[in-house]
C-alpha positions as CSV (number, residue, x, y, z in Angstrom):
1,X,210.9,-1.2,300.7
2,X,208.0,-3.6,302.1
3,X,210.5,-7.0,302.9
4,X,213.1,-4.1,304.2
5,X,210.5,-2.9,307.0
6,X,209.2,-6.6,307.1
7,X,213.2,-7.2,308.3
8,X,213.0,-4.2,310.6
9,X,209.8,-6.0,312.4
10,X,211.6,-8.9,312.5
11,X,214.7,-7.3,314.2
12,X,212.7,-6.0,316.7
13,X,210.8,-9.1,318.1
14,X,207.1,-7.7,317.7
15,X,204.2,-8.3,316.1
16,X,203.0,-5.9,313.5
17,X,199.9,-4.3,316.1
18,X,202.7,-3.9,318.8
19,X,205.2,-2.4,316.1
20,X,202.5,0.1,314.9
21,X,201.4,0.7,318.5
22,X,205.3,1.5,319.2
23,X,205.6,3.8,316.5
24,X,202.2,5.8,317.1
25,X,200.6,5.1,313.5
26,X,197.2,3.3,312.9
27,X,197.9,-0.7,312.3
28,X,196.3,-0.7,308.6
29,X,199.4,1.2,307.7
30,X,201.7,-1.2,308.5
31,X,199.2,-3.7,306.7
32,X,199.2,-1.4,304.0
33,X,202.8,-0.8,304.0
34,X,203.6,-4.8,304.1
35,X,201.4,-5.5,300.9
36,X,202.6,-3.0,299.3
37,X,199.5,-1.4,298.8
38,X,200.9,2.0,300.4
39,X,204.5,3.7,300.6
40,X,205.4,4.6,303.8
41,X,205.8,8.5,304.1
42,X,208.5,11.2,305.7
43,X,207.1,11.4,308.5
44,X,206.0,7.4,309.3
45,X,210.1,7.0,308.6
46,X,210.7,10.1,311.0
47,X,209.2,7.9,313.6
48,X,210.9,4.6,312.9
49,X,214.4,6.9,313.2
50,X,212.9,8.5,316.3
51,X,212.0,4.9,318.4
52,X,214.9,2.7,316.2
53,X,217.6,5.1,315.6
54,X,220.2,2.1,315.0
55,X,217.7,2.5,311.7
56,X,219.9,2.8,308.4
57,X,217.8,4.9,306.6
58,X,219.4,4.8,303.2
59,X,219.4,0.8,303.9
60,X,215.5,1.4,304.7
61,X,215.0,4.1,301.5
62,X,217.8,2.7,298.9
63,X,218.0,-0.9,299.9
64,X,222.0,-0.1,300.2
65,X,224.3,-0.5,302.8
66,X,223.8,-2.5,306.2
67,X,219.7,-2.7,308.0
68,X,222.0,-1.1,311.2
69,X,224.1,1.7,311.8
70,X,227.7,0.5,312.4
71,X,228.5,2.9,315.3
72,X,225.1,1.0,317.4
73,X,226.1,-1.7,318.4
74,X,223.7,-2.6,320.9
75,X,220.5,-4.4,319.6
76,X,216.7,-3.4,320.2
77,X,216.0,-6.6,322.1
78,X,219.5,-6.4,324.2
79,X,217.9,-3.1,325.5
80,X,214.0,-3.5,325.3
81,X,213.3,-4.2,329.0
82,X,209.5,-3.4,329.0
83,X,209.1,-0.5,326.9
84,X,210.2,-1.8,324.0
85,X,212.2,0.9,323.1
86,X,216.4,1.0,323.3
87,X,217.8,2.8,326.3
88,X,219.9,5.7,325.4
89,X,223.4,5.8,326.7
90,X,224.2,8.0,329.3
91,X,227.5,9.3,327.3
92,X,227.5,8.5,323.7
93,X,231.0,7.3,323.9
94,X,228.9,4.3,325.3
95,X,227.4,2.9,322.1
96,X,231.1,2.5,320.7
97,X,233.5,-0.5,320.9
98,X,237.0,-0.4,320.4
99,X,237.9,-1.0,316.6
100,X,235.2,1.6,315.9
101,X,236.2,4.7,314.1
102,X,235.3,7.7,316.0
103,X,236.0,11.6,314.8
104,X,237.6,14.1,317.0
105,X,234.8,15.5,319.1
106,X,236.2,19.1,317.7
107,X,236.1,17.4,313.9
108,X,233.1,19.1,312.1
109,X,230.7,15.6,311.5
110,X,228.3,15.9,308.4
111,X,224.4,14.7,309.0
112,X,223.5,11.7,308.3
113,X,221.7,12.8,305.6
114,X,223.7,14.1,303.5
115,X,225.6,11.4,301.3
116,X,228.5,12.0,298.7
117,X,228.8,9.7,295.9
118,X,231.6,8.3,294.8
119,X,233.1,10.4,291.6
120,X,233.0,7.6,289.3
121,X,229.3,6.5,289.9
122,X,226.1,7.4,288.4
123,X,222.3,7.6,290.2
124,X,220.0,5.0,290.2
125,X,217.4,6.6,291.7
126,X,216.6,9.8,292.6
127,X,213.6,10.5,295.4
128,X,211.9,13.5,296.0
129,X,210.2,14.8,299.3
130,X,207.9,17.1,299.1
131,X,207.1,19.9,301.6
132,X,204.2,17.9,302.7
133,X,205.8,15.1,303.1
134,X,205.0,12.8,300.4
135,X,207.6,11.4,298.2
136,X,208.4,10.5,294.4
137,X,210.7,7.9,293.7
138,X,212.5,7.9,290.1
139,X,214.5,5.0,288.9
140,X,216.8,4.6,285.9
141,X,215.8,3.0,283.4
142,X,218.0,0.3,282.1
């Protein structure tokens, strides 16, 4: 997880104080976070979603997928202007290109979150988050 959130500072353009300062969390814990020292909690990734929510989280958690989500298409330092953080579209019909596929606005859209395996495939990993949001990670053992 460190060199994925080393890639998300990257993406962004700033330095590890400004990153920390962006998200509202003390700079040691990005230190901590880089060296591998620390794992970075539910609620340090809660912020990363909240200021980068182009964020893949199961890219950031589970190292799967793409870093970005494919329906953002605009990039943090297309929209940074001085705040550092992306604009939000007016309509969110504006983050889409054509190609992309987009549900019916009256089609019910599941969370995020929530991600169905394929039937043939078995779990490599299997993380926990605890009500005070800490985390335990289990892998399979091969």
């Amino acid at each position: 997880m460190k060199d994925r959130l080393r890639q998300i500072i990257n993406y962004t353009g700033l330095k590890q104080t400004e990153f920390a300062e962006k998200l509202q969390v003390q700079r040691s814990n990005i230190s901590h976070f880089l060296s591998g020292r620390n794992k970075p909690r539910v609620d340090f990734i809660e912020k990363l979603k909240e200021v980068f929510p182009e964020i893949n989280l199961e890219w950031l958690i589970m190292g799967t997928g793409e870093m970005l989500l494919s329906q953002n298409v605009t990039t943090v330092k297309q929209n940074q202007g001085n705040t550092g953080k992306p604009e939000k579209p007016d309509h969110p019909d504006d983050t889409v290109e054509p190609g992309d596929k987009v549900p019916p606005k009256d089609t019910e859209v599941q969370p995020p979150h929530i991600i169905k395996p394929p039937v043939d495939s078995s779990a490599n990993e299997i993380i926990i988050i605890y009500s005070d949001k800490t985390f335990d990670t289990y892998k399979k053992r091969n």
